[in-house]
DRENFIBA-91502 format. One record per residue (C-alpha): z negated, x negated, y. Coordinates in Angstrom, 1 decimal. Example, Ala and Ser with C-alpha at 12.3 -4.5 7.8 and 13.67 -1.06 7.14 Angstrom:
2
{dovo {-7.8, -12.3, -4.5}}
{dovo {-7.1, -13.7, -1.1}}
***
This chain:
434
{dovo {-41.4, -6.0, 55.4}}
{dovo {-43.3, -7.5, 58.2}}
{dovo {-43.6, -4.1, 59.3}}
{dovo {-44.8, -2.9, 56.3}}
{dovo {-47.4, -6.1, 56.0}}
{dovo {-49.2, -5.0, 59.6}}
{dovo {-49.1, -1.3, 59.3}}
{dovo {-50.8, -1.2, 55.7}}
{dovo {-53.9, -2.5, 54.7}}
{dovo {-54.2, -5.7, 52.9}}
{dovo {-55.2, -4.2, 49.6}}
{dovo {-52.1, -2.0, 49.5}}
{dovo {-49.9, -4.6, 50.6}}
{dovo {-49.2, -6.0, 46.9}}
{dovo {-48.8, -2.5, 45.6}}
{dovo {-45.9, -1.5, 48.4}}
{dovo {-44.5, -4.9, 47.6}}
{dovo {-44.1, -3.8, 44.2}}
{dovo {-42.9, 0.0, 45.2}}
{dovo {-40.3, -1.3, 47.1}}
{dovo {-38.8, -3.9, 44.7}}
{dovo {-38.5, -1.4, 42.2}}
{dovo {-37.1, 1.3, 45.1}}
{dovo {-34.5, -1.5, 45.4}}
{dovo {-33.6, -2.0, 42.3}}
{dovo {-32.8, 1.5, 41.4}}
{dovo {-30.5, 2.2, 44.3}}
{dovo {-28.9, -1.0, 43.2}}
{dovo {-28.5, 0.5, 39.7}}
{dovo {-27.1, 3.8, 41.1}}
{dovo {-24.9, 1.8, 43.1}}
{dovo {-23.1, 0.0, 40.5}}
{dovo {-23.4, 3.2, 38.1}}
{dovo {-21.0, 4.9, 40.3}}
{dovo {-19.0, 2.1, 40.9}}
{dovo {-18.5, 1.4, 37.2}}
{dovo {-18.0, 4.9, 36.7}}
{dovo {-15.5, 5.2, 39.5}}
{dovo {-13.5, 2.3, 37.8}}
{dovo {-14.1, 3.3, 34.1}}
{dovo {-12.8, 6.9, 34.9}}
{dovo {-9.9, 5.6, 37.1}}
{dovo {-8.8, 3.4, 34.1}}
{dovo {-8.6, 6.3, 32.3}}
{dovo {-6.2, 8.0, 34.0}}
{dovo {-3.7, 4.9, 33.8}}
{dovo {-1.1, 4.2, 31.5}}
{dovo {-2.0, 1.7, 28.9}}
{dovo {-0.1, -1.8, 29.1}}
{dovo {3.6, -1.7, 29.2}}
{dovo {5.8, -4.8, 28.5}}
{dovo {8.8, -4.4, 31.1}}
{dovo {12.1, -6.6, 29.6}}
{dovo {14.1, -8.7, 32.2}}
{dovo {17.6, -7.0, 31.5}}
{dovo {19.3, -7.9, 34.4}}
{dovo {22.5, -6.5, 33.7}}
{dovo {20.5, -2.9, 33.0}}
{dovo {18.7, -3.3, 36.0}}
{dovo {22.1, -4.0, 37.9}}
{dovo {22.9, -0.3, 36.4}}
{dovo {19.7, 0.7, 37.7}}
{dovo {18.8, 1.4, 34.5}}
{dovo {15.2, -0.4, 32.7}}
{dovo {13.8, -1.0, 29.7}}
{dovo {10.5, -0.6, 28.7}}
{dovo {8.2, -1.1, 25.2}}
{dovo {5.3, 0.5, 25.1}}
{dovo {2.6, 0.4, 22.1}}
{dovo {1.3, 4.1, 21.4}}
{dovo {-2.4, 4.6, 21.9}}
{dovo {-4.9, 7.3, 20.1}}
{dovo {-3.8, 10.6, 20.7}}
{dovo {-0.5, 9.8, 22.6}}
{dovo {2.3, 12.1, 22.5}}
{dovo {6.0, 11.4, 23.4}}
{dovo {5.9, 14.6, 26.5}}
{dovo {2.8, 13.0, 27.8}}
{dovo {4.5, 9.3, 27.6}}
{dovo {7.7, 10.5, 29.1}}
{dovo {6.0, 12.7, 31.8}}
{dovo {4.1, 10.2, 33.1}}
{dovo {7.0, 7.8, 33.6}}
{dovo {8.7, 10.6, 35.5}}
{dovo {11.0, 12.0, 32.7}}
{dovo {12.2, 15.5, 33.6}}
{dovo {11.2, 18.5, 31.4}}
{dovo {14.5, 19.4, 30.1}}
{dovo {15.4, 16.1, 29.4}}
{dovo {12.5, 15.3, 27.5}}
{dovo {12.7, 18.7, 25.6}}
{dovo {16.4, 18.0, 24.3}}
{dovo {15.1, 14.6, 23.0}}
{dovo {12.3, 16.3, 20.6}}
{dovo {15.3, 18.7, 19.9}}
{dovo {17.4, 16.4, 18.8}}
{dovo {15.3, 14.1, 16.4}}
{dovo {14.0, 17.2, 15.3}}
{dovo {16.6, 16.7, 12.2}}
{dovo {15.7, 13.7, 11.2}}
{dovo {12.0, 12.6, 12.1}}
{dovo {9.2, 14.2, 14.1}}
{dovo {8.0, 12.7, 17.3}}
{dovo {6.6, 15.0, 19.3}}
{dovo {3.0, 12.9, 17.4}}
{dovo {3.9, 9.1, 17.3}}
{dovo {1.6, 6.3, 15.1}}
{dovo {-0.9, 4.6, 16.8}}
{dovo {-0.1, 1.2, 17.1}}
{dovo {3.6, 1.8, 16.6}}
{dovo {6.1, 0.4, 19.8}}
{dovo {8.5, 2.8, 21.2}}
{dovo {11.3, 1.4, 23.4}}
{dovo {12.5, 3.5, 26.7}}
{dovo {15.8, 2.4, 28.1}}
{dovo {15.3, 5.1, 31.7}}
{dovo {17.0, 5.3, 34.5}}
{dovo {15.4, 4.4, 37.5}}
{dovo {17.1, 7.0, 40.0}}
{dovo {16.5, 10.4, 38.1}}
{dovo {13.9, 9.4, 35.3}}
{dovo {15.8, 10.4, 32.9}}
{dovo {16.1, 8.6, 29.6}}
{dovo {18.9, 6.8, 28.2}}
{dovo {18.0, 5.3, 24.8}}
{dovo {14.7, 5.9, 22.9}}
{dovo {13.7, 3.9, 20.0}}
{dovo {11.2, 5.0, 17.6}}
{dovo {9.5, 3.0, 14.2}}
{dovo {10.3, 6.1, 11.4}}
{dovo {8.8, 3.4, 9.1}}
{dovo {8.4, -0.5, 8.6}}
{dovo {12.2, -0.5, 7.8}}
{dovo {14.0, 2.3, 9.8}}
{dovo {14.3, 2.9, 13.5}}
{dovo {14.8, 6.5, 14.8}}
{dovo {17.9, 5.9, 17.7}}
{dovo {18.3, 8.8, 20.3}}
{dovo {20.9, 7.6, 22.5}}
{dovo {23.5, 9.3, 25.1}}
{dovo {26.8, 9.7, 23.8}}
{dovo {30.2, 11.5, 25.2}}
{dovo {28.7, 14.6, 22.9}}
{dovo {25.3, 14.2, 24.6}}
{dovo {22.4, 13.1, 23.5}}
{dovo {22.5, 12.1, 19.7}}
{dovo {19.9, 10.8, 17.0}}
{dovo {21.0, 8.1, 14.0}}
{dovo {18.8, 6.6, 11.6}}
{dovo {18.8, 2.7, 12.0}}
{dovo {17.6, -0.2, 9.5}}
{dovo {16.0, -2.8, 11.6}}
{dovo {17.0, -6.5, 11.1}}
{dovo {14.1, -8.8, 10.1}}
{dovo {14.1, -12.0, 9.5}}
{dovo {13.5, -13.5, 6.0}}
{dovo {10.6, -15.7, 5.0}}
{dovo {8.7, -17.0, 2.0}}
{dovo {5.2, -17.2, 0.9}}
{dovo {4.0, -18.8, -2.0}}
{dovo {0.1, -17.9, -3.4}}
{dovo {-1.8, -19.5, -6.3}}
{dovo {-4.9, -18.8, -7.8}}
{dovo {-7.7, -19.0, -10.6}}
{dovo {-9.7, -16.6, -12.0}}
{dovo {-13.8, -17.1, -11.1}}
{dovo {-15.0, -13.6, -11.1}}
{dovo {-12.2, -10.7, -11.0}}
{dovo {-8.6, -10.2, -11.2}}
{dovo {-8.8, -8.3, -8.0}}
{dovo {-11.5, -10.0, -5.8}}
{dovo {-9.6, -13.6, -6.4}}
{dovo {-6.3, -12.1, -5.7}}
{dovo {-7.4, -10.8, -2.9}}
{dovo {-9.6, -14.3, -1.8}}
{dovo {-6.5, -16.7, -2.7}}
{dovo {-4.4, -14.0, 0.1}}
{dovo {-2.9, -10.9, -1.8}}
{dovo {-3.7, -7.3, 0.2}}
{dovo {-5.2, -5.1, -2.1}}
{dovo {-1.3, -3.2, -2.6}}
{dovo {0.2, -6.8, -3.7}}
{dovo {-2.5, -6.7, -6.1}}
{dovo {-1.6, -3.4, -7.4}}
{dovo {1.8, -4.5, -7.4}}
{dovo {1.7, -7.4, -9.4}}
{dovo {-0.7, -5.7, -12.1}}
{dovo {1.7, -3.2, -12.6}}
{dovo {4.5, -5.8, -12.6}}
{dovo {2.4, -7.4, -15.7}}
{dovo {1.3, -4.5, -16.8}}
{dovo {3.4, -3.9, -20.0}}
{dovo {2.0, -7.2, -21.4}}
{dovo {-1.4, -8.4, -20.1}}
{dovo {-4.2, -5.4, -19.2}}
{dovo {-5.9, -6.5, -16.0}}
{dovo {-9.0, -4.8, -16.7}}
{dovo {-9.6, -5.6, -21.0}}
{dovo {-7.4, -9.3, -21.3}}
{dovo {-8.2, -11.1, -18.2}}
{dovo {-10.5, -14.2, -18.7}}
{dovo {-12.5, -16.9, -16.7}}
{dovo {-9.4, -19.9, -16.0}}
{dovo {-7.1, -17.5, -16.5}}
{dovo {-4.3, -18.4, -13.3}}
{dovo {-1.3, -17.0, -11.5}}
{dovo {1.3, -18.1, -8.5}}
{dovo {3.6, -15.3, -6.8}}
{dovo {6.7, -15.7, -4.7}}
{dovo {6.7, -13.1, -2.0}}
{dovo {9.3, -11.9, 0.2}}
{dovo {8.1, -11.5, 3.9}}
{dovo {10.1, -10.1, 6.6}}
{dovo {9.6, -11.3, 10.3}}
{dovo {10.3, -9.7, 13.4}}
{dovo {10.6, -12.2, 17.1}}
{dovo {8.8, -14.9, 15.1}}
{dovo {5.8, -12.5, 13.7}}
{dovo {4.8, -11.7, 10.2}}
{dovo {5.3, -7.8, 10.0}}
{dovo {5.2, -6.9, 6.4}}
{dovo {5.6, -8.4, 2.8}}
{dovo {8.4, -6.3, 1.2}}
{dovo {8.2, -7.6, -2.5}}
{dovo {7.0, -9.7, -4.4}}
{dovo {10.3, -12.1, -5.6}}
{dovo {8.4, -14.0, -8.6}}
{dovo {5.4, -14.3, -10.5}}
{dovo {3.4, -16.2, -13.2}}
{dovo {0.3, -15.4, -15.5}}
{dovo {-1.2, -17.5, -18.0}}
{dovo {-3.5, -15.1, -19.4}}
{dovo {-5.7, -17.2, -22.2}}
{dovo {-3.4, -20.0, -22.7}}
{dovo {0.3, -17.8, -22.7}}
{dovo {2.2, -18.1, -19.6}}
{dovo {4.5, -14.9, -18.6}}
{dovo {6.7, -15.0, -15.9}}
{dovo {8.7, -12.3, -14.0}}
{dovo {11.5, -12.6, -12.0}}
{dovo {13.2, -9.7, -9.8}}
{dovo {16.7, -9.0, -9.8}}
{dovo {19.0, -6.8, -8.0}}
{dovo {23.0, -6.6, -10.0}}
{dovo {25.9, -5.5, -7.6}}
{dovo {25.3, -1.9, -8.6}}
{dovo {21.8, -1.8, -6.5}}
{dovo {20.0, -2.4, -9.6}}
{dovo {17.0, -3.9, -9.6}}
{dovo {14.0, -4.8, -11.6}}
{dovo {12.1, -7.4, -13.0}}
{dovo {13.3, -9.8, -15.7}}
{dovo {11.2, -11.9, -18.0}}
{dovo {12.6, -16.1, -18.1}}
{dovo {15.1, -15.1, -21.0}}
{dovo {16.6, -12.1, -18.7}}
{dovo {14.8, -9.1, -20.9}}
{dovo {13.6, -6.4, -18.5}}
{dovo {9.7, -6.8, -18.5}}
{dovo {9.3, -2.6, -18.9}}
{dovo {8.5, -2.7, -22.7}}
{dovo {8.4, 1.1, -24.3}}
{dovo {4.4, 1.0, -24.2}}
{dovo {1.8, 0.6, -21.5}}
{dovo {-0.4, -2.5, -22.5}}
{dovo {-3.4, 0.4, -21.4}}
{dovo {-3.2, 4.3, -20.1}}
{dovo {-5.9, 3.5, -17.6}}
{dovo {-5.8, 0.9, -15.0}}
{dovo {-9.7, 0.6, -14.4}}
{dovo {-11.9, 0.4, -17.5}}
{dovo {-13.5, -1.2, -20.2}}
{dovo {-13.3, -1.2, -24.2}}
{dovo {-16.4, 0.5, -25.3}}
{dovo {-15.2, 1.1, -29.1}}
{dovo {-12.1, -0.7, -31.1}}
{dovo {-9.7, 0.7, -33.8}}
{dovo {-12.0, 0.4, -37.2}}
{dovo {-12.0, 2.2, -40.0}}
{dovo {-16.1, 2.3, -40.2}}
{dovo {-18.0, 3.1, -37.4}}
{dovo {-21.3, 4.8, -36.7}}
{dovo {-20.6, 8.1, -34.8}}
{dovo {-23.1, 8.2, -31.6}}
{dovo {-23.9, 11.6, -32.0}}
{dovo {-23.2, 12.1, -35.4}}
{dovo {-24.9, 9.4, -36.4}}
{dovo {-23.0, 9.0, -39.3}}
{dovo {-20.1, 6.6, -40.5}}
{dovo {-16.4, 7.8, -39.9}}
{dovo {-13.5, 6.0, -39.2}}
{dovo {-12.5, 5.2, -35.2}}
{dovo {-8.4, 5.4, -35.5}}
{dovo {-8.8, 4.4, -31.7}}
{dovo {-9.6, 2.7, -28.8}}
{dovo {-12.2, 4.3, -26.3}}
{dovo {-12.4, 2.9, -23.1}}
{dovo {-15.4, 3.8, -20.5}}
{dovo {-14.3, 4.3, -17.2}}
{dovo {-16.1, 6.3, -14.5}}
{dovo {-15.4, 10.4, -14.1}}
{dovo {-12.3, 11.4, -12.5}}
{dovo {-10.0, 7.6, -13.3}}
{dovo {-6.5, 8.8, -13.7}}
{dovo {-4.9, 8.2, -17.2}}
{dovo {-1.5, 7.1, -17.6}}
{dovo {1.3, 8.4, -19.9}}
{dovo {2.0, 4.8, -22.1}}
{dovo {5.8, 5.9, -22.7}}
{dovo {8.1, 8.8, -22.1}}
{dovo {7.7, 11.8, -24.0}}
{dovo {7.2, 15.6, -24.6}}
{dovo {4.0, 17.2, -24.1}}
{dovo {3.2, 18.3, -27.8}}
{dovo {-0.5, 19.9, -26.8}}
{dovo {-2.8, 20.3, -23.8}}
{dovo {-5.6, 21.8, -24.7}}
{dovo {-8.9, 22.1, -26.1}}
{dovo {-9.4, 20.3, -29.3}}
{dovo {-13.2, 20.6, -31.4}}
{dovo {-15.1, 17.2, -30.9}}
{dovo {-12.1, 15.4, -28.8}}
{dovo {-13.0, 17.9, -26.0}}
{dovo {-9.9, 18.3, -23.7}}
{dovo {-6.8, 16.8, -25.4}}
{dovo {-3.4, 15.6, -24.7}}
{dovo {-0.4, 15.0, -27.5}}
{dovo {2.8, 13.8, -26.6}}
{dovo {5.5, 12.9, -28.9}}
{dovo {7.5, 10.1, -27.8}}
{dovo {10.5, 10.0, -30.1}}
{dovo {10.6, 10.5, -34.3}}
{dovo {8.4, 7.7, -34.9}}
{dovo {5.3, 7.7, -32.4}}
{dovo {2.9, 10.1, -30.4}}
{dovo {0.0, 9.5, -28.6}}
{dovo {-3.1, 11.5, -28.1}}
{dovo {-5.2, 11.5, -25.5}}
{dovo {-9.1, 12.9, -25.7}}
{dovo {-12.1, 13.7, -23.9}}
{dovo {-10.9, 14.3, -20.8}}
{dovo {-12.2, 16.4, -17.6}}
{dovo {-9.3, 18.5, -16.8}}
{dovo {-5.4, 17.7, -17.0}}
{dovo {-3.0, 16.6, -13.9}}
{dovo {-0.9, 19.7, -12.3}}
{dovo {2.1, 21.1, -15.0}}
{dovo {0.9, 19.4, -17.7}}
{dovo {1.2, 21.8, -20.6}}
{dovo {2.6, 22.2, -24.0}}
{dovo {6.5, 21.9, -23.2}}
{dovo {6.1, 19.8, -20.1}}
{dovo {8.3, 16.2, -20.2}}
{dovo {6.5, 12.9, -18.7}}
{dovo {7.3, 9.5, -17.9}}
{dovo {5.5, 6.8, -18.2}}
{dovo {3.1, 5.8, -16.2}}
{dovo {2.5, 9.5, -14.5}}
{dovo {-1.1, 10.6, -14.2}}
{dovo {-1.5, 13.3, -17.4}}
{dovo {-4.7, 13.8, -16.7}}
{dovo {-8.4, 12.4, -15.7}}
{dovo {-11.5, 10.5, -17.6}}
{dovo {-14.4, 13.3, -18.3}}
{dovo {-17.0, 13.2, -20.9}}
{dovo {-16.1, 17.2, -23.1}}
{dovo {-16.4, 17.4, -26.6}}
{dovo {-18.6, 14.9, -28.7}}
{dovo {-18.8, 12.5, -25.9}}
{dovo {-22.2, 10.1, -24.8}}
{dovo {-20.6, 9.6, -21.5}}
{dovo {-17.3, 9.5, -19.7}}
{dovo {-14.6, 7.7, -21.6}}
{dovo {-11.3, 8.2, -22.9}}
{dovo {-10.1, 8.4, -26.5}}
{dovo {-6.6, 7.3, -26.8}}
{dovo {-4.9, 6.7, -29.9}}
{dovo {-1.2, 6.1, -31.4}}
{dovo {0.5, 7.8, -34.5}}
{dovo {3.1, 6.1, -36.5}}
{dovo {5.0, 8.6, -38.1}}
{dovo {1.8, 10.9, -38.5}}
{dovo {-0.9, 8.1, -39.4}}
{dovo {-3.1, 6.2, -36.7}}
{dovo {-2.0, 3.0, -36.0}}
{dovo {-4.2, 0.4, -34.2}}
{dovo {-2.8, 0.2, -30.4}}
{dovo {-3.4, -2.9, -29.8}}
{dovo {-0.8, -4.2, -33.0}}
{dovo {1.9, -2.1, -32.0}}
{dovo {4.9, -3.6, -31.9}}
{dovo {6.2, -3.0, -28.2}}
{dovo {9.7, -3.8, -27.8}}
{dovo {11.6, -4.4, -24.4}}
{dovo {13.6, -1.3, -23.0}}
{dovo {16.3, -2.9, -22.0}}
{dovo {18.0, -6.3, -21.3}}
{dovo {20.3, -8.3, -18.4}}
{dovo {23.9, -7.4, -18.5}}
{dovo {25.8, -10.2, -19.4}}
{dovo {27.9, -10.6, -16.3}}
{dovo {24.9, -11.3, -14.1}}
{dovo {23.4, -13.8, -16.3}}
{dovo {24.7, -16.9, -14.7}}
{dovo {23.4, -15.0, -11.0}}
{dovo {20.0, -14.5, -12.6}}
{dovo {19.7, -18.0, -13.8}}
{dovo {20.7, -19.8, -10.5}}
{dovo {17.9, -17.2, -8.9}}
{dovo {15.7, -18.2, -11.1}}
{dovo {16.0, -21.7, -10.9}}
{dovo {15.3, -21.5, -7.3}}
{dovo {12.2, -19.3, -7.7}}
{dovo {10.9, -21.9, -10.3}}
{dovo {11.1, -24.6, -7.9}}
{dovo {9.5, -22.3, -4.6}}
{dovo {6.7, -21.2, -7.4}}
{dovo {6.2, -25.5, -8.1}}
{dovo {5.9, -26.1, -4.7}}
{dovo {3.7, -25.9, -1.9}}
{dovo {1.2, -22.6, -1.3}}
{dovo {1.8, -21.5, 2.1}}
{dovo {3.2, -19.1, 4.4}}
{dovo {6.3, -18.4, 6.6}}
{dovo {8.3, -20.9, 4.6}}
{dovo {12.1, -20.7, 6.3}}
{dovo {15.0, -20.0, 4.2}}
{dovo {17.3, -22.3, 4.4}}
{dovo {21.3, -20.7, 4.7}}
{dovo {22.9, -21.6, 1.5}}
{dovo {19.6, -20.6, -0.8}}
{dovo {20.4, -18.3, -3.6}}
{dovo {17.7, -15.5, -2.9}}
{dovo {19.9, -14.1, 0.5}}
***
């Protein structure tokens, strides 16, 4: 700089000042560009994070294991080549889980355990998440290498969620600490009785029991939902699930009656009443008065609609002002029909058996309709009967020789559902719900 000062004159000298700051200051940035590109592309070409376990004995055997958490776009070759796993051994591995599960592509997010031996890189056990209950296990044997399907052991806790109703079902569900699937869940759960979307009111409350299984101390995922109460404008249901030595399982009201009712409370699970049952009503297009022997309910374009019971697909079809139709005949007392929709669900047709609760078909606006809505009515022996007066009687009840089982369950549920509303609650040994 000195230099600079006597070589220049002195009206330059602030200028060159400047010239060279900013000289500097570029070559700086270049400088740590390539540095930080150096690093960034270096980092790139390593392995993500490994967590190494201290297995002595294994080690001893000069064998190790390893977890590792898959990352975006991992495959198992590339995983296993880069821990130095030779190609033919890593070939008979995807051979032999070929059978029973894919993983050649692996979930991001998902943990993988590698037991490998150190000396050849070959790998001795491989452990795979199928899904959140089942392990895939390739392992060697005195055959070679083979693949089993293994349940992984969690560890049981409870959880216990209240709430009131402020705005929605859904959104205070969701606030007071359900997911979006437990919500689901437990309108389904309720949905014989109470119609999330139509009956739900302002004060309305609920409390659910849920199973949660834990893995090394963590919360991994909720597997059910154990108990549940509704009061839905003053009346109080409860459910209570139950599984008999058979493996059967379902959900019981207090007085042991299975909560599946031979109706739906509703064939949609999203919508609105736009027009009741009435015997007078002023047609919207028409604009004359007919009787409405149903219930419309506006939903947007496309909402599925639900079969409300088994039956037998009567007629699919076309049908004058109800646009697109459905009939199904349920037994030699009821049917239900269906109207106005868009277009009907894949094999439904004249002949075809449902169930209920299967998607039939999908909210649309054909025939003399204002806007998108569905027309669903019942038929009592050939007349129209008002829906929401049907008598819907349970399917089925508790067999007798699991009724003292239920009611020791459900005393303890009752109690977990009265008392505190938290998380990760331990079981204790002796409770009745293991």
């Amino acid at each position: 700089m000195n230099l600079i000062k006597g070589l220049l004159p002195s009206e330059y000298k602030d200028r060159a000042h400047a010239i060279i700051g900013i000289s500097l200051s570029l070559a700086l940035g270049i400088v740590m560009g390539l540095i930080f590109r150096i690093s960034f592309l270096s980092a790139d070409n390593l392995e993500p994070p490994t967590i190494k376990e201290d297995h002595s004995l294994l080690l001893s055997k000069g064998f190790e294991t390893v977890k590792y958490r898959i990352q975006r776009k991992d495959t198992l070759f590339a995983i296993l080549r880069r821990m130095g796993t030779p190609l033919m051994n890593i070939s008979d591995l995807i051979q032999t889980s070929k059978k029973l599960y894919p993983i050649k592509s692996l979930k991001p997010g998902s943990e993988i355990k590698i037991q490998i031996d150190r000396k050849n890189g070959e790998v001795r056990r491989l452990e795979c998440p199928i899904d959140q209950d089942t392990l895939l296990v390739v392992h060697n044997s005195p055959q070679g290498l083979t693949a089993i399907k293994q349940e992984i052991e969690f560890e049981t806790r409870l959880s216990v969620i209240a709430g009131r109703i402020r705005t929605s079902f859904f959104e205070d569900a969701t606030q007071a600490g359900l997911n979006s699937q437990l919500v689901l869940n437990l309108a389904d759960i309720f949905g014989w009785d109470i119609d999330f979307f139509v009956d739900v009111r302002e004060g309305d409350s609920f409390r659910v029991l849920l199973e949660d299984n834990y893995k090394e101390g963590k919360f991994v995922y909720t597997k059910r939902i154990l108990a549940a109460e509704f009061v839905n404008q003053g009346r109080t249901y409860q459910v209570f699930y139950f599984k008999n030595n058979n493996d059967i399982e379902g959900y019981y009201d207090s007085a042991g009656r299975s909560v599946r009712k031979q109706f739906l409370k509703s064939p949609l699970r999203y919508s609105r009443i736009s027009s009741s049952f009435t015997t007078r009503r002023l047609h919207p297009i028409l604009k004359i008065y007919r009787p409405h022997y149903g219930i419309d309910y506006a939903a947007p374009p496309g909402t599925p609609i639900e079969a409300v019971c088994d039956g037998k697909v009567m007629f699919a079809g076309w049908k004058g002002g109800y646009g697109n139709c459905i009939t199904i005949q349920h037994n030699a007392t009821y049917a239900s029909n269906y109207g106005h929709l868009s277009h009907f669900a894949q094999g439904i047709k004249a002949g075809a058996k449902v169930k209920q609760g299967e998607i039939i078909g999908f909210v649309g606006s054909t025939g003399l309709a204002t806007g998108p809505h569905l027309d669903y009515r019942i038929s009592e022996h050939g007349d129209f009967v008002n829906p929401f007066n049907l008598k819907n009687v349970n399917t089925q009840g508790l067999n007798p020789q699991y009724r003292g089982r239920f009611e020791e369950i459900k005393r303890e549920m009752l109690a977990r559902l009265d008392g505190p509303k938290r998380r990760g609650i331990l079981l204790a040994k002796n409770s009745s719900l293991f």
